[in-house]
N, C-alpha and C positions, 0 to 999 in steps of 0.2 A: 504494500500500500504506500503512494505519496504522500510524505510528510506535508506536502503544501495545502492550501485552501481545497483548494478545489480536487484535489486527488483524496484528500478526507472526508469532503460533501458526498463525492462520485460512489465512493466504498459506502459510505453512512447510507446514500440513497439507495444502492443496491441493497444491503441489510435491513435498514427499514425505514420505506419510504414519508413515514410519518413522524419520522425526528425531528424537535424542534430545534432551529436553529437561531443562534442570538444576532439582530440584526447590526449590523458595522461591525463585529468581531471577527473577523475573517481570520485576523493574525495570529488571533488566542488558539483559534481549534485547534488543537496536537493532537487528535487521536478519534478511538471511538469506546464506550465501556461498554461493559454487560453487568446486568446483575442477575443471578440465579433466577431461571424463569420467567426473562422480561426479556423483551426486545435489546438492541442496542441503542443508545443515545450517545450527544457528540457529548465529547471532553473538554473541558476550554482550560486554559493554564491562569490562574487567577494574577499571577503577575503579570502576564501579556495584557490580561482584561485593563488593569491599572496602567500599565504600558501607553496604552493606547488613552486614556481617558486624561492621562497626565498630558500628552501630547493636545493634546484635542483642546486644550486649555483651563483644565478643569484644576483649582486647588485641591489639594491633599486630603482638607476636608471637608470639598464639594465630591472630593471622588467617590469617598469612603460613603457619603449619601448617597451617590447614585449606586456604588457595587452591592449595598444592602437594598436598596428598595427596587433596582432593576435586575439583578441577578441572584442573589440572597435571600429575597423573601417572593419569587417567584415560582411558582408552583404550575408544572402544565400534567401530571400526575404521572404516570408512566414513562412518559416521553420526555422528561424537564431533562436537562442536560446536567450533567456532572460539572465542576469545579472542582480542579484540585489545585490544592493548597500548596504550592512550590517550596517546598521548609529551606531546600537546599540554596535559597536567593533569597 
């Protein structure tokens, strides 16, 4: 599988066409999970997520407002995507 956007989407769409995807994070996606007995949904690297929102012009603690209330406290039930937590950065 390509690590890039679109070769991530390509794979996620083939496995399952009904993964929610987060809109302007393109750069974040790394991957795709599973959880035991569930479909797969996309993986987003939560630094990338910050990455981008820092750029974007967002302060540190307008960011930390938008990753909880746009990514954090969103729920699409089955299909919501993963976050993981970069410990190592």
């Amino acid at each position: 599988m390509s690590t890039d956007f679109h070769g991530i989407a390509a794979a996620l769409g083939d496995l399952n066409p009904e993964a929610v995807l987060f809109d302007n994070m393109d750069a974040a996606l790394i991957g795709v999970g599973r959880i035991a007995h569930h479909d797969p949904v996309a993986v987003y690297s939560k630094a990338k997520i910050y990455e981008k929102l820092l750029a974007d012009g967002l302060s540190q603690e307008d960011a930390d407002e938008y990753f909880l209330g746009k990514f954090v406290n969103v729920y699409a039930g089955e299909l919501t995507p993963v976050i993981l937590d970069d410990l190592s950065e």
